[in-house]
C-alpha positions as CSV (number, residue, x, y, z in Angstrom):
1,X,0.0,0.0,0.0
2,X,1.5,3.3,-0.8
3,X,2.3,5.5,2.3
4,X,1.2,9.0,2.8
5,X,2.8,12.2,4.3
6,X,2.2,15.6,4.6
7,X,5.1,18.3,5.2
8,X,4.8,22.0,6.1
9,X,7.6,24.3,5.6
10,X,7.3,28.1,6.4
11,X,7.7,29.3,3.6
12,X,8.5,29.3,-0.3
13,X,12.3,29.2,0.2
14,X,12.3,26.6,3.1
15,X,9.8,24.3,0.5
16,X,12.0,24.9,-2.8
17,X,15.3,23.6,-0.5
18,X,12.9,20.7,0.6
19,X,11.9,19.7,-2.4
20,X,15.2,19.5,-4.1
21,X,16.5,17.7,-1.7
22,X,13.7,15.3,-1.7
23,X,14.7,15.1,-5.4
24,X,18.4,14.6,-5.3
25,X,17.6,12.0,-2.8
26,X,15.0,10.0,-5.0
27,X,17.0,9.6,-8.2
28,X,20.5,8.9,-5.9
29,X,18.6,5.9,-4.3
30,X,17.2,4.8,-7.3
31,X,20.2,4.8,-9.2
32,X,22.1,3.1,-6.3
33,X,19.4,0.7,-7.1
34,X,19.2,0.0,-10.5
35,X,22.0,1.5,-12.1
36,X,19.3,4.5,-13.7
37,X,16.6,7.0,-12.9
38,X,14.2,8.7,-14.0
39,X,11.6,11.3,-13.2
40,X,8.4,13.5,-14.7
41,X,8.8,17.2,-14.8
42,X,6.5,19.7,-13.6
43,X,5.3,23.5,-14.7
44,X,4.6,26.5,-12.8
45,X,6.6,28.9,-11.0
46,X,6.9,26.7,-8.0
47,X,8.0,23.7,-9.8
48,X,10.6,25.6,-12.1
49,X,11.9,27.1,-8.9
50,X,12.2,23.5,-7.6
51,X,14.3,22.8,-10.6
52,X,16.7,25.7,-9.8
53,X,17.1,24.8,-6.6
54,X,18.2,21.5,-7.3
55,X,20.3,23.1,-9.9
56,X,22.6,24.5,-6.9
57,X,22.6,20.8,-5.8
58,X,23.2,19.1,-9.5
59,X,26.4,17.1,-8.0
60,X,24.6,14.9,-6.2
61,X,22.9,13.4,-9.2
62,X,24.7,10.8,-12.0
63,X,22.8,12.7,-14.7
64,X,24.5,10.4,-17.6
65,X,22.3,7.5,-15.9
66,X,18.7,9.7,-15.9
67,X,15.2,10.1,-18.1
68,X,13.5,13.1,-18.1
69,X,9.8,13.2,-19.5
70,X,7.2,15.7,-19.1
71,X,3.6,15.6,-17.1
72,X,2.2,17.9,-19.8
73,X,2.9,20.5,-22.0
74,X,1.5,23.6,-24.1
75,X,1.4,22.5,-27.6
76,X,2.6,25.5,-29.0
77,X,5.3,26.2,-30.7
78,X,9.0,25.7,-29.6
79,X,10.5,28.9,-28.6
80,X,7.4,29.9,-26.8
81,X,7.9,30.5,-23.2
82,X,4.9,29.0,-22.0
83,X,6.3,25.7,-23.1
84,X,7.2,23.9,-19.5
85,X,10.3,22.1,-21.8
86,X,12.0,25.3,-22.3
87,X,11.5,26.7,-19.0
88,X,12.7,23.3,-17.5
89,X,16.1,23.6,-19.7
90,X,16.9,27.3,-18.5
91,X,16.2,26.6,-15.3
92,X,18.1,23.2,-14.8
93,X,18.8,21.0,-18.0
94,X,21.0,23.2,-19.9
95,X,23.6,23.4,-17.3
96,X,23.6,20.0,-16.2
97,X,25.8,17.1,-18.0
98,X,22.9,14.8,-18.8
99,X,22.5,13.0,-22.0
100,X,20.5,14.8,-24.4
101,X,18.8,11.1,-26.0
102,X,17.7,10.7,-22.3
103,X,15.4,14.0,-22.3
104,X,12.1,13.1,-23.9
105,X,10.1,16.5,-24.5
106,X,6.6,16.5,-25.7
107,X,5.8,17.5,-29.6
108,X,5.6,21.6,-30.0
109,X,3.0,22.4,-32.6
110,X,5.9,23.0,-34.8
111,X,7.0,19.4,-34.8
112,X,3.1,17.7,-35.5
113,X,-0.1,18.6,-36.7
114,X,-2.5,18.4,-33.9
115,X,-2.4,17.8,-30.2
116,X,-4.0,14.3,-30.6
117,X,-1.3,13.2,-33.1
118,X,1.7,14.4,-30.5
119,X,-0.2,12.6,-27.7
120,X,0.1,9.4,-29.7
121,X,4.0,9.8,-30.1
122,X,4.2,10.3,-26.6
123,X,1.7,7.9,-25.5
124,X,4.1,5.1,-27.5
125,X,7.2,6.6,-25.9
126,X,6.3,6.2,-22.6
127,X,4.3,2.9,-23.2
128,X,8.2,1.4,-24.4
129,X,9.7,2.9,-21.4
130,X,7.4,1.8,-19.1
131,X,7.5,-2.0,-20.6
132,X,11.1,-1.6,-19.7
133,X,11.7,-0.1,-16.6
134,X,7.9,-1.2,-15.1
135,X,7.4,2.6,-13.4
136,X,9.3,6.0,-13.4
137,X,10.8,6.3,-10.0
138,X,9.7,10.1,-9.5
139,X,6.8,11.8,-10.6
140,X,6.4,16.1,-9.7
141,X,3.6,17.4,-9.5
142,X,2.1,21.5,-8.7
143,X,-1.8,22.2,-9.0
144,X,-3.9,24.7,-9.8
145,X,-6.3,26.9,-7.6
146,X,-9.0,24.3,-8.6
147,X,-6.8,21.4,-7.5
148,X,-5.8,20.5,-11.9
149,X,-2.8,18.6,-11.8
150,X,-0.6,18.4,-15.2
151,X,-3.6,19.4,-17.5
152,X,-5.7,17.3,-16.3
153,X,-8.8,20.0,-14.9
154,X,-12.1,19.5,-13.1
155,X,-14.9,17.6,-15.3
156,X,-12.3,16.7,-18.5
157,X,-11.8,13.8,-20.3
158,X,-8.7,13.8,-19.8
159,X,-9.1,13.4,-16.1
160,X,-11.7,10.8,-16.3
161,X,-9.3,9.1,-19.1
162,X,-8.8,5.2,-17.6
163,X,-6.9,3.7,-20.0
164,X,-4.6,5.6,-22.4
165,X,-1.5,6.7,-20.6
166,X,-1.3,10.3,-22.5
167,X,-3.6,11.8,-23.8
168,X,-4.5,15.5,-25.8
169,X,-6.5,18.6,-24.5
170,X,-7.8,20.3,-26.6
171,X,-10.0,22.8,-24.4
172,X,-8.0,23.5,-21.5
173,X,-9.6,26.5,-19.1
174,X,-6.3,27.8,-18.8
175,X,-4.5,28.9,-21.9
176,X,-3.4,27.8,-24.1
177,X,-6.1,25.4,-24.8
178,X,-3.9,22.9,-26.5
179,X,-1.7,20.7,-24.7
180,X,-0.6,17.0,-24.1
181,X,-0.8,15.8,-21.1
182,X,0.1,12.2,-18.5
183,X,-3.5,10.9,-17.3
184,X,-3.8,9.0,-14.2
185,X,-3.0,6.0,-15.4
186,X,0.5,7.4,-15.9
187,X,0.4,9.4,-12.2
188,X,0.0,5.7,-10.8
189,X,2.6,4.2,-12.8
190,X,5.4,6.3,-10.7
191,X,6.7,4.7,-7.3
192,X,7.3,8.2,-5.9
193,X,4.4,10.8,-6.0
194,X,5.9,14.4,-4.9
195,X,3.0,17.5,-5.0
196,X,5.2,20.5,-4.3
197,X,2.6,23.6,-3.7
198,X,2.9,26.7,-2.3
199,X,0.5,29.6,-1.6
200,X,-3.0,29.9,0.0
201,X,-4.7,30.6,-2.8
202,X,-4.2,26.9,-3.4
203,X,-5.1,25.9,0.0
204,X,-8.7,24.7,-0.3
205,X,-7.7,22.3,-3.0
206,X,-5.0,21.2,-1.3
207,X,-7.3,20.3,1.9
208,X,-9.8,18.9,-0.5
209,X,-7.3,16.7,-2.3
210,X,-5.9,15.3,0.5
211,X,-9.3,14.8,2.6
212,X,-10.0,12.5,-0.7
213,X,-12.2,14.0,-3.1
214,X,-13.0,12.7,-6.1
215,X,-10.3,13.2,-8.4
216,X,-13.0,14.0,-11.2
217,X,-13.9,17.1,-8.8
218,X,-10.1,17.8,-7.3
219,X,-7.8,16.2,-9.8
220,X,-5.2,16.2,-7.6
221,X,-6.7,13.9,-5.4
222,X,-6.0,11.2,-7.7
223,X,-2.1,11.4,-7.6
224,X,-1.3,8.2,-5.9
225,X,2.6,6.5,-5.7
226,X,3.0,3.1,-6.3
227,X,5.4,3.1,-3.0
228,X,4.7,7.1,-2.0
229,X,2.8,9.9,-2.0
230,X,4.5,12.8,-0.5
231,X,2.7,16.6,-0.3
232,X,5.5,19.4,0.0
233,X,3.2,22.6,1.6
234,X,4.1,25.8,2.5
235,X,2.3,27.7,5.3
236,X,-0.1,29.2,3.1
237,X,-1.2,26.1,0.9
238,X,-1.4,24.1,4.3
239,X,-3.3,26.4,6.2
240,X,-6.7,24.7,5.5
241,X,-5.4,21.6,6.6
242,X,-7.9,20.4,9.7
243,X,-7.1,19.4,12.8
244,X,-7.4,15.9,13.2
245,X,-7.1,14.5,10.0
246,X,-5.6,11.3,9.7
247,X,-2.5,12.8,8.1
248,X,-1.0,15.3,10.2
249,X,1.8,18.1,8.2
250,X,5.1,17.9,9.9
251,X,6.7,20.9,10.0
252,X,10.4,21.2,9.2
């Protein structure tokens, strides 16, 4: 059964420090393990400043022996800055020595015709890698004000989606409205689940999500390890957390 835990840090700083360690430490055990890694980028300010703080870190990680893939991207076209690839690269990838034919982005529009089409590639991708390595060893994960995870949003298909491992959005409430995206089934297929969220505006989903609502109401509710399932909260996103739940934050 996968385990549970809730952490609380004060603030943004003390979170981003946690959460890179958390990282570093991951992909060093797996690797100690099985000779490789690998691990599912997340978007968003917080996770990008994750990614930098591990940058300060990069040592402590065989980066010739690591996979990255993506939990969704816009698909727009390459240079854009929206595109959670590019950010990901500035912020950590381009000034690490990892092996370029180990970094698997997501299709930009540039690259395929529609969404659906780059979905497919991707879909295939990760279906090989999966058939060899059985799971990724670290998936990380932000969410939205409404609790979306990756782009998978309240109500969607793509949230609902049971089967196919990656899947295309089309109509996503936040722009742009194309994107790619991992769907639960992929979430589950990763033996470490790390949400790293901070600010209060993102409280309520946070309490929600880890109360367990149905994911098809609070996506993020639905991210489930196959050995873990750790929340990384600052003050702020924890401070609807209520007394007495059965997973208490520990503060660090």
């Amino acid at each position: 059964m996968s385990e549970r835990s809730v952490q609380v840090y004060p603030d943004s700083a003390a979170l981003l420090a946690a959460g890179a360690a958390m990282f570093t430490a991951r992909i060093g055990r797996a690797q100690a393990a099985h000779g490789s890694a690998s691990a599912v980028l997340t978007g968003g300010g917080t996770g990008i400043g994750m990614l930098e703080a591990v940058r300060e870190n990069s040592a402590d990680v065989d980066w010739s022996q690591l996979d990255i893939f993506w939990g969704d991207d816009r698909f727009v076209p390459a240079g854009d800055p929206d595109r959670n690839d590019l950010q990901a690269r500035r912020a950590l990838l381009d000034h690490v020595p990892i092996d370029p034919a180990r970094v698997h982005p997501m299709a930009t529009s540039d690259d395929s015709p529609d969404p659906a089409a780059a979905a497919a590639v991707y879909r295939s991708l990760v279906q090989s890698f999966l058939a060899e390595h059985g799971a990724f060893d670290l998936h990380l994960l932000g969410i939205g004000p409404e609790g979306h995870m990756n782009s998978l949003f309240p109500h969607s298909d793509a949230v609902r989606e049971q089967h196919n491992l990656v899947v295309a959005v089309t109509n996503s409430p936040k722009p742009p409205p194309a994107r790619v995206t991992l769907a639960l089934p992929a979430v589950h297929r990763a033996r470490h689940v790390a949400l790293v969220v901070a600010g209060a505006g993102k409280a309520e989903a946070v309490a929600a999500a880890i109360a367990g609502a149905d994911p098809d109401d609070v996506p993020a509710a639905g991210a489930i390890g196959i050995e873990s399932t750790t929340w990384f909260l600052d003050a702020g996103a924890a401070s609807r957390l209520q007394a007495g739940a059965d997973d208490q934050p520990r503060t660090s």
